[in-house]
C-alpha positions in Angstrom: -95.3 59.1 -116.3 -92.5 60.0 -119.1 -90.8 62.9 -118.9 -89.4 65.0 -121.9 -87.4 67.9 -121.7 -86.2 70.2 -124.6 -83.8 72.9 -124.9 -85.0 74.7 -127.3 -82.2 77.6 -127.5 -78.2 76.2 -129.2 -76.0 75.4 -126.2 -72.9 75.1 -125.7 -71.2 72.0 -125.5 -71.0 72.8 -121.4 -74.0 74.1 -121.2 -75.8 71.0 -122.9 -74.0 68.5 -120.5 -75.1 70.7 -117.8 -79.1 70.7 -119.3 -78.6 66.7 -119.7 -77.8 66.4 -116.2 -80.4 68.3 -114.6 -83.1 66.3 -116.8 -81.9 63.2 -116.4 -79.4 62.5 -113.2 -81.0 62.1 -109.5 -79.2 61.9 -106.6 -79.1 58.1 -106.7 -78.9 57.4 -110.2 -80.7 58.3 -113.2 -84.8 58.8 -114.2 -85.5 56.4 -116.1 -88.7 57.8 -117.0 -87.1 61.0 -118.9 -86.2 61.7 -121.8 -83.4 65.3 -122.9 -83.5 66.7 -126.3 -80.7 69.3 -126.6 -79.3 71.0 -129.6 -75.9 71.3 -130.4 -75.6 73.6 -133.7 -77.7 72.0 -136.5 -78.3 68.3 -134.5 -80.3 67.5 -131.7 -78.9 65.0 -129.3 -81.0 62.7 -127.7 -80.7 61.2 -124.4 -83.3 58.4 -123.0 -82.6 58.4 -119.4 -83.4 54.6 -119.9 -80.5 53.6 -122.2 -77.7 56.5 -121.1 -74.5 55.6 -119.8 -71.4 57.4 -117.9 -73.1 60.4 -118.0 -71.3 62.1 -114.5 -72.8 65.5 -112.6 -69.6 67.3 -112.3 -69.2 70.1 -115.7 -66.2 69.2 -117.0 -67.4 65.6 -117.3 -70.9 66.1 -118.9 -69.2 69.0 -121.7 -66.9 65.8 -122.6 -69.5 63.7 -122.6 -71.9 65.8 -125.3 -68.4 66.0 -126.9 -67.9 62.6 -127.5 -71.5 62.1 -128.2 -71.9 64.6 -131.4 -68.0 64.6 -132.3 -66.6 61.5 -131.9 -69.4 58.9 -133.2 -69.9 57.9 -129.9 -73.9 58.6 -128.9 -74.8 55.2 -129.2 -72.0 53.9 -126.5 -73.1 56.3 -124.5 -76.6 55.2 -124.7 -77.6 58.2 -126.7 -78.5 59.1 -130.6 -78.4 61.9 -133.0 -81.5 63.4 -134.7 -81.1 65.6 -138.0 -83.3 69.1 -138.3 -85.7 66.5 -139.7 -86.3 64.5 -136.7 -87.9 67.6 -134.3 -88.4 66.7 -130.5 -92.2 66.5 -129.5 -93.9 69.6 -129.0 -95.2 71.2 -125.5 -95.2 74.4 -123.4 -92.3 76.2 -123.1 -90.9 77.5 -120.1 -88.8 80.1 -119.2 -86.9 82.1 -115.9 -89.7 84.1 -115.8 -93.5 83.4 -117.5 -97.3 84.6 -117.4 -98.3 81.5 -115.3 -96.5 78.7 -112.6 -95.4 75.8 -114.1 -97.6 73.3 -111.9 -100.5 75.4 -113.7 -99.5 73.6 -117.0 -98.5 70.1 -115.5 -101.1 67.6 -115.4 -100.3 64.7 -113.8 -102.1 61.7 -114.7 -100.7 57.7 -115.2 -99.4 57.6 -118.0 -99.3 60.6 -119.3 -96.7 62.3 -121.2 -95.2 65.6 -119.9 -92.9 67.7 -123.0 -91.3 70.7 -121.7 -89.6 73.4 -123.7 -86.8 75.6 -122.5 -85.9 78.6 -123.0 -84.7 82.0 -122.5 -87.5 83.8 -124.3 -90.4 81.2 -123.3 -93.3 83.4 -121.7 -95.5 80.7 -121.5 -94.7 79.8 -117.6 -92.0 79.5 -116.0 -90.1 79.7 -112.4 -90.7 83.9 -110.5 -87.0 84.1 -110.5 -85.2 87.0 -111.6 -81.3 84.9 -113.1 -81.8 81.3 -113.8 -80.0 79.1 -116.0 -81.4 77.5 -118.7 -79.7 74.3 -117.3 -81.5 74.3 -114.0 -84.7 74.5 -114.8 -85.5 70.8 -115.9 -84.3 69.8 -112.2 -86.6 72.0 -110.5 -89.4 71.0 -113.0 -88.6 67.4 -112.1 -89.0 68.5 -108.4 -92.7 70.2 -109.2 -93.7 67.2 -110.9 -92.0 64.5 -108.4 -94.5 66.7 -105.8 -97.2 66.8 -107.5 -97.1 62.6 -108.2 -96.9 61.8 -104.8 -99.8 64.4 -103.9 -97.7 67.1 -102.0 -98.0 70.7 -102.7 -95.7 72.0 -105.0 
């Protein structure tokens, strides 16, 4: 099942490396099966979890990372590419730290299906009962949810 997640709020450089990491990096290696949309003022950068490379966990590494990605030419060495305002990521539910239903209400897991989740700060349309969460986390622990759910377990 392919995996897309979107942030749809502007980041910060930090904050995007953070959001891409959460998507995409498990603990070892990377989900293939997932794609990260972030936005980094008026470009979206694109990151196939198939094709990215040297992406690292740690902060510092993922802000230099987007860096070199959106300001130094670099997204396609990196296994990543640049979308205009034109080019809009698919469209699906959004999610938020807080939201009117769970986010394994929305999920449906079926082979081959494809699962596009928005993020954000003001999403009400589900999201995790927390009272603080990042924007950054929340692909991770949607990526938990939906492991669960895959392999039959409770989520």
């Amino acid at each position: 099942m392919k995996r897309i997640h979107v942030a749809a709020d502007r980041l910060t450089e930090e904050e995007a490396g953070l959001f891409l990491v959460s998507s995409l990096l498990v603990s070892h290696g990377v989900r293939t099966n997932t794609e990260a949309w972030v936005r980094i003022g008026r470009t979206w950068l694109v990151a196939p979890g198939s094709s990215i490379r040297q992406l690292r966990p740690d902060p510092v590494s993922a802000e230099a990372w987007v860096k070199a990605a959106v300001y130094k030419g670099k997204a396609s060495r990196l296994g990543a590419r640049l979308a205009g305002q034109s080019q809009a990521p698919p469209q699906g539910p959004c999610v938020g730290p807080t939201g009117r239903t769970s986010l394994k209400d929305i999920v449906s897991v079926r082979p081959g299906s494809i699962i596009v989740l928005w993020y954000s700060e003001e999403c009400r349309d589900a999201g995790f009962q927390v009272d603080r969460l990042r924007l950054w986390l929340m692909p991770a622990l949607a990526n938990i949810i939906i492991d669960r759910m895959e392999a039959g377990l409770p989520a």
